[in-house]
N, C-alpha and C positions, 0 to 999 in steps of 0.2 A: 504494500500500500504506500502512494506516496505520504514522504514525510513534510512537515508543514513547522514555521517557526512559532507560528502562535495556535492555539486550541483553543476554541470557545465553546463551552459544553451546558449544555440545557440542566435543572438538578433532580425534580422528581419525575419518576419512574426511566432516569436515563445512571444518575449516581447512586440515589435512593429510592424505596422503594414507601410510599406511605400511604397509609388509606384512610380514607374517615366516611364516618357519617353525620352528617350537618344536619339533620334532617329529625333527628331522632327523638321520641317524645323525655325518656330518661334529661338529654342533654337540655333541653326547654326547661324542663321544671326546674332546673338544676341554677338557671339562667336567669329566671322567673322569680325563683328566691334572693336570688345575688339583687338585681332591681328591689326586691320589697324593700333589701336590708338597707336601700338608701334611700326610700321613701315614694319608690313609683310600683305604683301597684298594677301586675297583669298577670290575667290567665298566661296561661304557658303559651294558648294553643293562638290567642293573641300577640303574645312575643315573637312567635313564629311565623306568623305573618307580615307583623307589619315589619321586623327585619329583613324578609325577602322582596315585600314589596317596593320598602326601603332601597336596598341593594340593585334591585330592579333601577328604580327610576335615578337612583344616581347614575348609576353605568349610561342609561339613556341621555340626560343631561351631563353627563362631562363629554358624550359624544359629539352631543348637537356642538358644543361649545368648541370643540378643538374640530369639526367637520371633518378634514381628510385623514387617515391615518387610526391609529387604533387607541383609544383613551382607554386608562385606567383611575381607578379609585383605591382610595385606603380604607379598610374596612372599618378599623379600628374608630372612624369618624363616625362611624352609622350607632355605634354601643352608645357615644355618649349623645346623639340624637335622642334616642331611645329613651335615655333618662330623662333628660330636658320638655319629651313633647309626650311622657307618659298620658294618657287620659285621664290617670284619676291618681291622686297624690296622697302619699298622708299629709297630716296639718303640719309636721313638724319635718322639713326632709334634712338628712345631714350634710353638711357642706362638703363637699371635696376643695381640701386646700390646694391640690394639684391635678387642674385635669388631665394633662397627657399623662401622669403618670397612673392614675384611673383607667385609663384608656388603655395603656400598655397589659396593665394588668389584668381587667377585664378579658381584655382579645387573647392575652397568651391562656387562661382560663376556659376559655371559650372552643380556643384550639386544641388544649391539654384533653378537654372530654370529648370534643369529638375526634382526636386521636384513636383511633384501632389498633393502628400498626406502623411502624420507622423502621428501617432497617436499612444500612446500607449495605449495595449490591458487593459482589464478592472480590470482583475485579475493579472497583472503584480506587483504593488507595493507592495499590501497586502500580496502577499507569497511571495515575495525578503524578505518584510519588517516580516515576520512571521519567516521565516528558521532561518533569522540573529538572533530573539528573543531565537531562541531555539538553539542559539550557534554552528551551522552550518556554514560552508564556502561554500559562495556564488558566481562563479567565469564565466567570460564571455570570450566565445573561438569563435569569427564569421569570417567569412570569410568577409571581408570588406576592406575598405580604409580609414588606420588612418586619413586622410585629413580631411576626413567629418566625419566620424564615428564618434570621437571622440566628436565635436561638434554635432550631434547630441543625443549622452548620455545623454549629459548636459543640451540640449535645451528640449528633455522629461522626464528631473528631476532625469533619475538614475543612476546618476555619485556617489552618496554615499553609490548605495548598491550592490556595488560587492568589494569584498576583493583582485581581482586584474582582469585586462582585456587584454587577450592577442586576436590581431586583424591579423591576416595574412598578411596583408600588411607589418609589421612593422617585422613578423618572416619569410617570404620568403618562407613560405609551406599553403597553403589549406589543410583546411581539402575535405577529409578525410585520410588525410596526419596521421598516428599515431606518427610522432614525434612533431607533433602540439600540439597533447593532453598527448604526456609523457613529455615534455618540462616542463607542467605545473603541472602535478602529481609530477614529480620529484623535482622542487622548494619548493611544499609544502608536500612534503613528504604522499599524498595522498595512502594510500591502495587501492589497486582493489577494495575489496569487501566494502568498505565503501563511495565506487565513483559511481554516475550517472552522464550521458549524458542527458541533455533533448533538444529537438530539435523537428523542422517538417518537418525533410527531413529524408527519410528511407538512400539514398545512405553517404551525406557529415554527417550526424548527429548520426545514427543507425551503419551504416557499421564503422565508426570511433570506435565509442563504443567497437562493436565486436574485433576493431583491437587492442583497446586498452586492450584487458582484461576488462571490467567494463561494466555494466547494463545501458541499455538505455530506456528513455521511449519517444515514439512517441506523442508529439501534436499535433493531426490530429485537426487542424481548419479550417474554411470554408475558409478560403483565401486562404491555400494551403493544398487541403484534397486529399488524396486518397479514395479509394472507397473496400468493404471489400474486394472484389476479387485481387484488385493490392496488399493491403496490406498481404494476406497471400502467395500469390506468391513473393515476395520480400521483406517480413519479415524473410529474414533467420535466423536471431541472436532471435525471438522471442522477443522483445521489446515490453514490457506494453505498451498500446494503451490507451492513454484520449483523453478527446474533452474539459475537463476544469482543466485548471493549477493545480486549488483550488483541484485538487483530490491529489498532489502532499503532501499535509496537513494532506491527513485521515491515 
């Protein structure tokens, strides 16, 4: 496989593997009490809504607002909505002397229970920790939320091998947004022809590639595989296809 001086690599289900359920009635209630205990009172089955609906029309309006290209949102802003436009209050609510740090907390709480599963994949360290030896720039582009994201790098050990991380939340575009991934070209003075994408999504990870000018290669893994007939119908850019990282070495 050709070799490449920089690596830019996608993080869940390509480094790590995580799964959740956001959905879940346990995780509401759970949510529902954390709101009483500051003085905004909601059914569970009410918090679960008007957060999705929430979530909804944000995404909607940061669209309209940025019109070309792919807007994102920070979640963590929608928790302390939530509190603030509660419908029914107690008499006496408690003050938070710090909202973002509310907010941090809340969302990392929020992601803690609807956590299932983290696990980093097996061949993850060994080629992070390989490209770095062979003087490669090793750099992380996901579409995520700095809140948890970050703490989760750290919690599966690879917050020391990327040479910088840039998370969507925190730049206000998704990929496969192309000023996502020239934001970061351009910082480190990246070539095209010395840049790869790696990822396991053909549309945010592949089509990004292609938009950016730069070679992509597809990690079809069984957690999120396509199958050969989808992939040569929406393989348009032609993306080297593995099923094990460690081919990224040969």
């Amino acid at each position: 496989m050709k070799q490449y001086k920089n690596y830019i690599f996608d993080l869940y289900s390509t480094l790590i593997e995580v799964k959740t359920n956001e959905k879940g009635a346990a995780l509401w209630k759970y949510m529902a009490a954390i709101y009483a205990g500051f003085g905004a009172e909601y059914d569970w089955r009410d918090l679960r809504r008007s957060f999705w609906e929430m979530e909804a029309k944000a995404r909607s309006d940061a669209q309209d607002e940025m019109g070309e290209g792919y807007a994102e949102i920070e979640v963590g802003d929608l928790f302390l909505r939530l509190l603030k436009e509660a419908p029914k209050k107690h008499e006496i609510m408690h003050k938070i002397a710090d909202e973002r740090t509310w907010v941090i907390t809340v969302t990392e709480v929020f992601r803690s229970l609807s956590r299932k599963q983290m696990e980093v994949y097996p061949w993850t360290v060994p080629v992070l920790t390989e490209l770095k030896k062979r003087g490669c720039g090793v750099y992380l582009l996901s579409n995520a939320q700095s809140l948890f994201t970050r703490s989760e790098i750290e919690m599966t050990g690879l917050d020391g091998l990327f040479d910088d991380i840039y998370i969507s939340s925190e730049f206000g575009r998704l990929k496969p947004d192309p000023v996502f991934l020239l934001s970061l070209m351009k910082r480190y003075r990246m070539k095209p022809e010395e840049t790869v994408m790696v990822g396991n999504d053909l549309f945010s990870d592949m089509c990004l590639a292609q938009a950016g000018g730069i070679d992509g290669v597809l990690l079809n893994t069984s957690t999120f595989s396509y199958t050969k007939e989808e992939i040569q119908e929406r393989n348009t850019m032609n993306a080297v296809v593995i099923e094990d990282m460690r081919e990224l070495l040969k």
